[in-house]
Backbone atoms as SQL, in Angstrom:
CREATE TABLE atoms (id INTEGER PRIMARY KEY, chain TEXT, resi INTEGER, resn TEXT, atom TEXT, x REAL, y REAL, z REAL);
INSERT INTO atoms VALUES
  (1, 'A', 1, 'UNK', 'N', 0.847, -1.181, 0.000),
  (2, 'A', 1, 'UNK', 'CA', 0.000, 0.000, 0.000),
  (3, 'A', 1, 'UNK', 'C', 0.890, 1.240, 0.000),
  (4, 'A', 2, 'UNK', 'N', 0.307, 2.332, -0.812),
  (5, 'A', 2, 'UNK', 'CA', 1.411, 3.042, -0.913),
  (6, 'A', 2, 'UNK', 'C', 0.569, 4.556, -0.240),
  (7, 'A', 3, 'UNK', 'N', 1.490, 5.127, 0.484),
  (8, 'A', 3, 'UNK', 'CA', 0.830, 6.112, 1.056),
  (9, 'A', 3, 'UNK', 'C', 0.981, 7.569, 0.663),
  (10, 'A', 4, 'UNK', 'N', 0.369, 8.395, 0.503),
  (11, 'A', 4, 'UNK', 'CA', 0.429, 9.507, 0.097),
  (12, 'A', 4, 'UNK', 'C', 0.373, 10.692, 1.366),
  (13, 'A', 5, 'UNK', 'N', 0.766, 10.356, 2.713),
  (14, 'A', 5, 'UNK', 'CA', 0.306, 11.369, 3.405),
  (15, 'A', 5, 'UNK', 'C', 1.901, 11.943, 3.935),
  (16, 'A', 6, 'UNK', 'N', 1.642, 13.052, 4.919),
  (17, 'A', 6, 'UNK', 'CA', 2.616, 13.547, 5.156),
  (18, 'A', 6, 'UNK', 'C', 4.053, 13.091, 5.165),
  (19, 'A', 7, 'UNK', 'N', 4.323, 12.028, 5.514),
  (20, 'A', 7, 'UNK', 'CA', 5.423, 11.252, 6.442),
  (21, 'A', 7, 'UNK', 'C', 5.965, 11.217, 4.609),
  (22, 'A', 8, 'UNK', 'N', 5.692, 11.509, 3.308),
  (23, 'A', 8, 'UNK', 'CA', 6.836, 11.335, 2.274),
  (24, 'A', 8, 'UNK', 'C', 7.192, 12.126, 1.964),
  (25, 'A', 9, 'UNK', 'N', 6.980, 13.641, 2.399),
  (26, 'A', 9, 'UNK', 'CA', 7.619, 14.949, 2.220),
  (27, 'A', 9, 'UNK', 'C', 7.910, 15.554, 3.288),
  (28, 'A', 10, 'UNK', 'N', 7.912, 15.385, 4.487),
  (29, 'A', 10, 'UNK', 'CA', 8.123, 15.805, 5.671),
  (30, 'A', 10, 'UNK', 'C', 9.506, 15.428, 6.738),
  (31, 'A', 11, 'UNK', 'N', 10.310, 16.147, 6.795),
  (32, 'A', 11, 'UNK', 'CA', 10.724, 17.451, 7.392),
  (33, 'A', 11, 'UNK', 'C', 10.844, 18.026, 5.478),
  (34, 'A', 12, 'UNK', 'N', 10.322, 19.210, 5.140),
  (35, 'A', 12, 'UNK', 'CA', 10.779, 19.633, 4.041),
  (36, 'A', 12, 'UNK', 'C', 11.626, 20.880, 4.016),
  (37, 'A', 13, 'UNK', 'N', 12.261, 20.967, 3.366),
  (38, 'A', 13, 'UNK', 'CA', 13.039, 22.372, 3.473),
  (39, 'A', 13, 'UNK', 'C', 13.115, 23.305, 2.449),
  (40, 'A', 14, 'UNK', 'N', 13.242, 24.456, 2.535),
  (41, 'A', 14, 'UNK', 'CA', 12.564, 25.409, 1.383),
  (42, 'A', 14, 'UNK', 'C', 13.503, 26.524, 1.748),
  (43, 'A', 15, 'UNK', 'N', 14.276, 26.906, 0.181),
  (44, 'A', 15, 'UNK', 'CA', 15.335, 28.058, 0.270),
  (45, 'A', 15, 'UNK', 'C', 14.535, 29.159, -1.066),
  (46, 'A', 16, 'UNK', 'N', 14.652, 30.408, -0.719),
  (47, 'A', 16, 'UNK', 'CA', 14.543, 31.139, -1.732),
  (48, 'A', 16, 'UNK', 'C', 14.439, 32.795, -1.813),
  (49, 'A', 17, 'UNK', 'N', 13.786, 33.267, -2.263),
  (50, 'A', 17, 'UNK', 'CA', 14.074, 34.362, -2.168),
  (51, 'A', 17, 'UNK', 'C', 12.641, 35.335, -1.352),
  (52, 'A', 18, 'UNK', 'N', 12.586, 36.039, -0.193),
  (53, 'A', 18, 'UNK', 'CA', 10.998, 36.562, 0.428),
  (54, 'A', 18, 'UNK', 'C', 10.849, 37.760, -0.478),
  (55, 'A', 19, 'UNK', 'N', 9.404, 38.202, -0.874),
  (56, 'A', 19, 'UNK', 'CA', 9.094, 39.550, -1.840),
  (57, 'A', 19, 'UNK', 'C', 7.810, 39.443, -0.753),
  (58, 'A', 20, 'UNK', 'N', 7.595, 41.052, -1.414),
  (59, 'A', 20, 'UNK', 'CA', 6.786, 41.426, -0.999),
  (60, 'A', 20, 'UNK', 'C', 5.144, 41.213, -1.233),
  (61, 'A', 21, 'UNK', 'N', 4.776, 40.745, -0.129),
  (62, 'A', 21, 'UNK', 'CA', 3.648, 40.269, -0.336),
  (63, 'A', 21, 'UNK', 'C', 1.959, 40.996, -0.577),
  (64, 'A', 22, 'UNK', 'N', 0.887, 41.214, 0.291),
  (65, 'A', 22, 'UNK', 'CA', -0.450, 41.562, 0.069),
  (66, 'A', 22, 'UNK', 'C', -0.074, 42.838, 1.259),
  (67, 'A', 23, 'UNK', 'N', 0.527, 42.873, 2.367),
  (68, 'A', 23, 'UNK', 'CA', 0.735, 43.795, 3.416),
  (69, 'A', 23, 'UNK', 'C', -0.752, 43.446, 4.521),
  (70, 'A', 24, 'UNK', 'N', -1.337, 42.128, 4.295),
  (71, 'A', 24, 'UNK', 'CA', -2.346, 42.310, 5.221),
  (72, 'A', 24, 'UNK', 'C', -2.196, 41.576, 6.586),
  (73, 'A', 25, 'UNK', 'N', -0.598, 40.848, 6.753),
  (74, 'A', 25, 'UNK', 'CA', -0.236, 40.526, 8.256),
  (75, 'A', 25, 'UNK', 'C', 0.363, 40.769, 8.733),
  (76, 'A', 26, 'UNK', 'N', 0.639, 42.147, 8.401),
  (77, 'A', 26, 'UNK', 'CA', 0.945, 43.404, 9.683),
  (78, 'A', 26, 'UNK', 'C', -0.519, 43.870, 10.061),
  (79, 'A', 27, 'UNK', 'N', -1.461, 44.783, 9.086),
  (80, 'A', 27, 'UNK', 'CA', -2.455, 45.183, 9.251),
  (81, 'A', 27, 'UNK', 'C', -3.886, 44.616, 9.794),
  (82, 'A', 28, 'UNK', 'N', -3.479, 43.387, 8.673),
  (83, 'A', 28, 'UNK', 'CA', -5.334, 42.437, 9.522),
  (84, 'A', 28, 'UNK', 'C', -4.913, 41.730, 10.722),
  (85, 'A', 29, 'UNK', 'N', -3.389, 41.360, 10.586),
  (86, 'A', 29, 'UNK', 'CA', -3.595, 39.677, 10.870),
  (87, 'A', 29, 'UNK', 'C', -2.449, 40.560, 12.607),
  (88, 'A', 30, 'UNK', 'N', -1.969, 41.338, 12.962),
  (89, 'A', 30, 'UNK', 'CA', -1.262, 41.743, 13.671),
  (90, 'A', 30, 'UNK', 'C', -0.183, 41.310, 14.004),
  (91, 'A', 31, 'UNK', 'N', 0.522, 40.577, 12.890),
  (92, 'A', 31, 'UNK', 'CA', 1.851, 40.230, 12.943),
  (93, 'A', 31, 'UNK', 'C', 2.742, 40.432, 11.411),
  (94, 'A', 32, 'UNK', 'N', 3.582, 40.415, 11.226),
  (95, 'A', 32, 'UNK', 'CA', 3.999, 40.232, 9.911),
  (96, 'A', 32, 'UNK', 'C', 4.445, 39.533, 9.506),
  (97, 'A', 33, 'UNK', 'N', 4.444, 38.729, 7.870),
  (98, 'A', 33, 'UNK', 'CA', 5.054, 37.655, 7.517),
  (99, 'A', 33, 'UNK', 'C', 5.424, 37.955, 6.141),
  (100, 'A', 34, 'UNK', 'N', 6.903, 36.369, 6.048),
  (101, 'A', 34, 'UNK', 'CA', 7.202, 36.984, 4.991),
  (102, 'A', 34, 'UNK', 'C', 6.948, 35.651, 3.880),
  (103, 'A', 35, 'UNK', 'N', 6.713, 36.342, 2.770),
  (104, 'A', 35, 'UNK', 'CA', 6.819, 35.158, 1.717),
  (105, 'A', 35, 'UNK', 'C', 7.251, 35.075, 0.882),
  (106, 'A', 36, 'UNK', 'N', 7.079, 33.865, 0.379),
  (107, 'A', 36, 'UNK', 'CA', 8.135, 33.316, -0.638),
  (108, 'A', 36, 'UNK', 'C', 7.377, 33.506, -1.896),
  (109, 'A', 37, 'UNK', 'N', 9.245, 33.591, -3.135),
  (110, 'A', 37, 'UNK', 'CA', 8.456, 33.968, -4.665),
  (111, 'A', 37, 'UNK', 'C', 7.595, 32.848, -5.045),
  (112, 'A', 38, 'UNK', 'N', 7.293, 33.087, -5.664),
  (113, 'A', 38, 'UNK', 'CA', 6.605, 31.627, -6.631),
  (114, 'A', 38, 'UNK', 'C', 7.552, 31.169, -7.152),
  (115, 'A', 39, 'UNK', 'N', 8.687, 31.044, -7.101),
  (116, 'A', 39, 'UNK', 'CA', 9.920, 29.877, -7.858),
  (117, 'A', 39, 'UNK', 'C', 10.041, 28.948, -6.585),
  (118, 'A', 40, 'UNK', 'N', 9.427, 29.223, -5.580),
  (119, 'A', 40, 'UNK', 'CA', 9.938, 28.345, -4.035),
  (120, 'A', 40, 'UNK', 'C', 8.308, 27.593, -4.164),
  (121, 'A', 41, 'UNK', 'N', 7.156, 28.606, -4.254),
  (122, 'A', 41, 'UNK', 'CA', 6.326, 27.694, -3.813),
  (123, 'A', 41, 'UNK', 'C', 5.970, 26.935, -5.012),
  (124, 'A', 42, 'UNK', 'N', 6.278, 27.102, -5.895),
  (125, 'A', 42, 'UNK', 'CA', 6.199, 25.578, -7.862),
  (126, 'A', 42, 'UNK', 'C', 7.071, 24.478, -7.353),
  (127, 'A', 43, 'UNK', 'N', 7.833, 24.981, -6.241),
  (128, 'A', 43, 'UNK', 'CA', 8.903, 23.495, -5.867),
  (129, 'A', 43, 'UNK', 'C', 8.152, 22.513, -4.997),
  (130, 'A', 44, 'UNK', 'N', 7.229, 22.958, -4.392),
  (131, 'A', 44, 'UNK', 'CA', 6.842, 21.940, -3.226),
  (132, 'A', 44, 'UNK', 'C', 6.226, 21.003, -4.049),
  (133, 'A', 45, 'UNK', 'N', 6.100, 20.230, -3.177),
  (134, 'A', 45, 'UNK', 'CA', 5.917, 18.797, -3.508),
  (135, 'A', 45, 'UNK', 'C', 4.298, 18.644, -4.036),
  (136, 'A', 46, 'UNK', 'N', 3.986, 18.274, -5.173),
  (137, 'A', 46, 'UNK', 'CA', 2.165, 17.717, -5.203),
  (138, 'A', 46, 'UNK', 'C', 1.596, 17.475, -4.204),
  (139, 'A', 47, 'UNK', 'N', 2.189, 16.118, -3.472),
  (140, 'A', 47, 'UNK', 'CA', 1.550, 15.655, -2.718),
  (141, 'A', 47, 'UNK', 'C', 1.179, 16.446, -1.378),
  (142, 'A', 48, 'UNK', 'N', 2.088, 17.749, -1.483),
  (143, 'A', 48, 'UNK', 'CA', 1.327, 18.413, -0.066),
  (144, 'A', 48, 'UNK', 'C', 0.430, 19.080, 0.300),
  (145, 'A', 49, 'UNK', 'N', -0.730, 18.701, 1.332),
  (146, 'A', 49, 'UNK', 'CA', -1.242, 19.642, 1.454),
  (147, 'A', 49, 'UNK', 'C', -1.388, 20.921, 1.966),
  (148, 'A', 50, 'UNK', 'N', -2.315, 21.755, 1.508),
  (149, 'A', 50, 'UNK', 'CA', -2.384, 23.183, 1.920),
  (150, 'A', 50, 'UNK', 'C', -2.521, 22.965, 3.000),
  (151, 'A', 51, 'UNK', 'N', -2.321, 24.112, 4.001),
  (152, 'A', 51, 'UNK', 'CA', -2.490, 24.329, 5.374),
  (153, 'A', 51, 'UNK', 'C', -1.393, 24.743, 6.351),
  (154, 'A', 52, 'UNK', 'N', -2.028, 24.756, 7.455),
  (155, 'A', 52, 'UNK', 'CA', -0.564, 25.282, 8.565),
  (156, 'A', 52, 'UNK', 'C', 0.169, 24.466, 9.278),
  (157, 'A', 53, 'UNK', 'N', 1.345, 24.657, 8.946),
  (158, 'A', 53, 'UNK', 'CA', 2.756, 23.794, 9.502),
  (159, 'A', 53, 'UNK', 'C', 3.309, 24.435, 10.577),
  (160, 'A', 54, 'UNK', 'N', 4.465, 23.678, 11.038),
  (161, 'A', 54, 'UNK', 'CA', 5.503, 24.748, 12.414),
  (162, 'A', 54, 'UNK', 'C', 6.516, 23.889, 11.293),
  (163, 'A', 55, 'UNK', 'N', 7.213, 24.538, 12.343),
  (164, 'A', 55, 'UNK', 'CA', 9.143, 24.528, 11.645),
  (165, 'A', 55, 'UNK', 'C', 10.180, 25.542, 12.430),
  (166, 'A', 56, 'UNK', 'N', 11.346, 25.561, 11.814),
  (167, 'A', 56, 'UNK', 'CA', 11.828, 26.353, 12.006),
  (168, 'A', 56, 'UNK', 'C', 12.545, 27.022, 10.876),
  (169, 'A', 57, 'UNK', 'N', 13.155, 28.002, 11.138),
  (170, 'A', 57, 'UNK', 'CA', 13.529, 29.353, 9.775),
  (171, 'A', 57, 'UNK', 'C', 14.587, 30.027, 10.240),
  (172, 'A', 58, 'UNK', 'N', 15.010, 30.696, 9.571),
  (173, 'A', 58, 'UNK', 'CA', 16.706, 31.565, 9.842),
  (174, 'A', 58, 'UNK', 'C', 16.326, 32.843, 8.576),
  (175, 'A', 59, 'UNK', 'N', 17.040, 33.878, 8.876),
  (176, 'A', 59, 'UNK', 'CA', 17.188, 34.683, 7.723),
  (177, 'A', 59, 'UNK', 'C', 18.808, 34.869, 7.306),
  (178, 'A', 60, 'UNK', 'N', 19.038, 34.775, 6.013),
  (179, 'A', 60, 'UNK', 'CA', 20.711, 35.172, 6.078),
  (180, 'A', 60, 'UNK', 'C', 21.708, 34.362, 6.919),
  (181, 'A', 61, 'UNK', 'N', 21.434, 33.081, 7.038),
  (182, 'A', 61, 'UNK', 'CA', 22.067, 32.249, 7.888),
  (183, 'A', 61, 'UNK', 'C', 22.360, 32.801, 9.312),
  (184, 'A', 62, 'UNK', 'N', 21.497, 33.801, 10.231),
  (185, 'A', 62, 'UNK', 'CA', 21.195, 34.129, 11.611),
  (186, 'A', 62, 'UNK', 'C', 20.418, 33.091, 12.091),
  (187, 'A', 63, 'UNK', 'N', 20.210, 33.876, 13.497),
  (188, 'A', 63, 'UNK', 'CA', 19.483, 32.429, 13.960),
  (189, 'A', 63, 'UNK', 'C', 18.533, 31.774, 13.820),
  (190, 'A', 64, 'UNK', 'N', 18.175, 31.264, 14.292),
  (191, 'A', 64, 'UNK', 'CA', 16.940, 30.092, 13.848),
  (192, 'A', 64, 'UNK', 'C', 15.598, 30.518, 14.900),
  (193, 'A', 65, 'UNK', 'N', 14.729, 30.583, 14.256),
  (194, 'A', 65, 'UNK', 'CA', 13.021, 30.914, 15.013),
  (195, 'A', 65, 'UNK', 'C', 12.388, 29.721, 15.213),
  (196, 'A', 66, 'UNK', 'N', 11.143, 29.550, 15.860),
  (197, 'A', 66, 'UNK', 'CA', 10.096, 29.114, 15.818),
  (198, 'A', 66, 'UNK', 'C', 9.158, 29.393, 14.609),
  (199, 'A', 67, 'UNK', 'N', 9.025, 28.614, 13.971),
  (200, 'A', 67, 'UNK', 'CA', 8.524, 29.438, 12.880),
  (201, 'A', 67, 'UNK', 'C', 6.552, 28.796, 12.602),
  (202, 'A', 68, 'UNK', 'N', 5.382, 29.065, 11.986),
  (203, 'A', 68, 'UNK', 'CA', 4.552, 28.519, 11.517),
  (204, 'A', 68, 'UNK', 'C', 4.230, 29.281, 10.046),
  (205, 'A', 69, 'UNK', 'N', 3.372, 28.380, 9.388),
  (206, 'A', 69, 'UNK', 'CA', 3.480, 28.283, 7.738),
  (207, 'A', 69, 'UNK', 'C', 2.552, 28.115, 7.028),
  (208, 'A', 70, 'UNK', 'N', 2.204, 28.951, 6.563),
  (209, 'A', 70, 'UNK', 'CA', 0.973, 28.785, 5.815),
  (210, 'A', 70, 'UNK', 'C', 1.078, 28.510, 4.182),
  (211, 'A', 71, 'UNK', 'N', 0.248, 27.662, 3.842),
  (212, 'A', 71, 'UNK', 'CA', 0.639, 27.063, 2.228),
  (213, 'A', 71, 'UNK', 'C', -0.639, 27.003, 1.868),
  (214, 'A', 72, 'UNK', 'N', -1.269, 27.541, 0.420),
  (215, 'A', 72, 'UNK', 'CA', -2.448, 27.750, 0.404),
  (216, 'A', 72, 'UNK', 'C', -2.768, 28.635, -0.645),
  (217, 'A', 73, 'UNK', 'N', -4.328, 29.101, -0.939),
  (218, 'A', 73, 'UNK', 'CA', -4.593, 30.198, -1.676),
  (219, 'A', 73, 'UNK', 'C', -5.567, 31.227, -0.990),
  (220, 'A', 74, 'UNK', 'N', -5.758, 30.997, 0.816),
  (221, 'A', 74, 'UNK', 'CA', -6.214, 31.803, 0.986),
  (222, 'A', 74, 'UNK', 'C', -7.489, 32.353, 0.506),
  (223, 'A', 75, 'UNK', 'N', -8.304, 31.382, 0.505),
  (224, 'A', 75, 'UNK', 'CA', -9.694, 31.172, 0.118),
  (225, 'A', 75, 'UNK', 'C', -10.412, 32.674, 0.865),
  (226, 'A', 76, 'UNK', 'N', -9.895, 33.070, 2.111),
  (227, 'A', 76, 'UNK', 'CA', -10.792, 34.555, 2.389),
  (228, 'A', 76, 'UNK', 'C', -10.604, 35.442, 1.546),
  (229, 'A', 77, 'UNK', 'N', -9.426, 35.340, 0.843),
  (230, 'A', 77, 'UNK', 'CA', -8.937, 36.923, 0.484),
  (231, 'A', 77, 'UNK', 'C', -9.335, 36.450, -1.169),
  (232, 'A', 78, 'UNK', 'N', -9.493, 35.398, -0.986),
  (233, 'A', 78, 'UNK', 'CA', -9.888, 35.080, -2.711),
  (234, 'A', 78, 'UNK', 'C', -8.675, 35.261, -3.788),
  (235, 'A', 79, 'UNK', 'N', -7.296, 34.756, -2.917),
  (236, 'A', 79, 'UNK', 'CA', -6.256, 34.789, -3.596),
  (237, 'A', 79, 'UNK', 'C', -5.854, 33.861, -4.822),
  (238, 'A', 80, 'UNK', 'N', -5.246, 33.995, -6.061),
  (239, 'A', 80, 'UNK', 'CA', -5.790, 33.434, -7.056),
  (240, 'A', 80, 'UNK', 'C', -4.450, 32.909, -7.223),
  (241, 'A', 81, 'UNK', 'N', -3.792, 32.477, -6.514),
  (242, 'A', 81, 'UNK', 'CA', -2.168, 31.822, -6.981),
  (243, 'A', 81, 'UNK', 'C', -1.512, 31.147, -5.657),
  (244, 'A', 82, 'UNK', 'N', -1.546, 30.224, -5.248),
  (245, 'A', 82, 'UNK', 'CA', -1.197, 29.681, -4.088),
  (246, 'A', 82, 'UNK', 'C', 0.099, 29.901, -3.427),
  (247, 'A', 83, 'UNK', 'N', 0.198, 30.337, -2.321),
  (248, 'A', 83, 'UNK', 'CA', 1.413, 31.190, -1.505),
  (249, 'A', 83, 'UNK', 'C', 1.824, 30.313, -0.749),
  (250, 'A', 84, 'UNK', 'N', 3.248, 31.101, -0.301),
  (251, 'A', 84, 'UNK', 'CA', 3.735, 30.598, 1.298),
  (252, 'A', 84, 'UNK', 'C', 4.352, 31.761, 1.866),
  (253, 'A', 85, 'UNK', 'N', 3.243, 31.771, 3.461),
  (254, 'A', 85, 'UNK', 'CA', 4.053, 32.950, 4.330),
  (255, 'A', 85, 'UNK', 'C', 3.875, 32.211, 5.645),
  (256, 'A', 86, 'UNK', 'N', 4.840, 32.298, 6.139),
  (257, 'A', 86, 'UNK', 'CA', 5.866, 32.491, 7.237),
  (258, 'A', 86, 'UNK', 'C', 5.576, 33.703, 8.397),
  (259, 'A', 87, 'UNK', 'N', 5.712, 33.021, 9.319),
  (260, 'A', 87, 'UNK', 'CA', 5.849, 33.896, 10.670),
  (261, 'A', 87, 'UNK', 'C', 6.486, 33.706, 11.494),
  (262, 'A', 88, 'UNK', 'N', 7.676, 34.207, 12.042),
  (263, 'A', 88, 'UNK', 'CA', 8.551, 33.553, 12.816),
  (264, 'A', 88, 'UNK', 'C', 8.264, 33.963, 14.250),
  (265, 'A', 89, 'UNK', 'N', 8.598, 32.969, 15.165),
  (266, 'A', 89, 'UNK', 'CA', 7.970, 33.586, 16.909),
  (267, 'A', 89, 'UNK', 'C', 8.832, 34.547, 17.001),
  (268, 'A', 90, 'UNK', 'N', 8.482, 35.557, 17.977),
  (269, 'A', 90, 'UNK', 'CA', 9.399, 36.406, 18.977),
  (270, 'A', 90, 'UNK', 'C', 10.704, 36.092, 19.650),
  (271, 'A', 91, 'UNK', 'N', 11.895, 36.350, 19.257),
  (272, 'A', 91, 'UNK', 'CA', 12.143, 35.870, 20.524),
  (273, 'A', 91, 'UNK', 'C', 12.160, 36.548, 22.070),
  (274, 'A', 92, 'UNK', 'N', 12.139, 36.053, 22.833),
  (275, 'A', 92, 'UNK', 'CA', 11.803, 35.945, 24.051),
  (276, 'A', 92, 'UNK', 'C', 13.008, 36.654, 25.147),
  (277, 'A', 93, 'UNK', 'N', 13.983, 36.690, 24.030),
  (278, 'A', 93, 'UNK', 'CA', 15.279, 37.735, 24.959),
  (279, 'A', 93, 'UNK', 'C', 14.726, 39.266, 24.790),
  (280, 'A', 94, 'UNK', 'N', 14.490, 39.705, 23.225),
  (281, 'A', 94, 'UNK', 'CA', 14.724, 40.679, 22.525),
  (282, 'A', 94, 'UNK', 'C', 13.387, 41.390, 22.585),
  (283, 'A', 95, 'UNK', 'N', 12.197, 40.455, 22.354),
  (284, 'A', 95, 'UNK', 'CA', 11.083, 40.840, 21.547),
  (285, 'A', 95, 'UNK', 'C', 11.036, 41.295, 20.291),
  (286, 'A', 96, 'UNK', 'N', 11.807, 40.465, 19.474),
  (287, 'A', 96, 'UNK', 'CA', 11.707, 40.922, 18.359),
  (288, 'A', 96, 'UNK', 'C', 12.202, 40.018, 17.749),
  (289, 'A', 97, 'UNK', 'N', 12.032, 39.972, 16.037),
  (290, 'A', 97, 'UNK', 'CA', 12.957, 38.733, 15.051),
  (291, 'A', 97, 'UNK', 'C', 13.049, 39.706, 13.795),
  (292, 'A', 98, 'UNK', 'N', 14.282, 39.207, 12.789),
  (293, 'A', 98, 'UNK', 'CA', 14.205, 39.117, 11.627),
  (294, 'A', 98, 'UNK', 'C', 12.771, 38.435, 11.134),
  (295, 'A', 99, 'UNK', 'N', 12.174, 39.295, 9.882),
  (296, 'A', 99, 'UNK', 'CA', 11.001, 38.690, 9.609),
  (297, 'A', 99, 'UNK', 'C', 11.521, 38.892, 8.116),
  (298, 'A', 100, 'UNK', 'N', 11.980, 38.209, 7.336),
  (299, 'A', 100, 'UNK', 'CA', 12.035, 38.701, 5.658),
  (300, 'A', 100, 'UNK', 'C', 13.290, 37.989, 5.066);
């Protein structure tokens, strides 16, 4: 039996370049995130599905966050090209992270 669920693309890892996105998770969403071009998100895998992940993330080879992940088209906003944005936690010394 051959399985198609998470466990054949998972831990995945994803390098590329963040642009600028819709600007609505600073404003709606009260955090900011950053996302990736569409040359990063044509790489992921078929088999994955949309939805929210954790992980972790670095910018510029700094340190590493807590990160969660959204993969998707964003069915509220009626987004017409399927994204990936990123939010990395706080950290907890600083209050603050690289986000981009």
């Amino acid at each position: 039996m051959t399985s198609t669920g998470p466990e054949n693309y998972l831990p995945y890892y994803a390098e590329g370049n963040v642009v600028k996105g819709f600007g609505r998770g600073s404003k709606q969403l009260g955090f900011p995130t950053a996302n990736h071009d569409e040359e990063v998100v044509s790489k992921l895998p078929c088999s994955m599905d949309n939805g929210v992940y954790y992980g972790w993330a670095n910018v510029d080879k700094g340190p590493v966050y807590k990160m969660v992940l959204s993969i998707g088209w964003n069915p509220y906003y009626k987004n017409e090209k399927k994204s990936m944005a990123r939010n990395l936690k706080l950290s907890e010394e600083t209050g603050s992270c690289d986000v981009g």
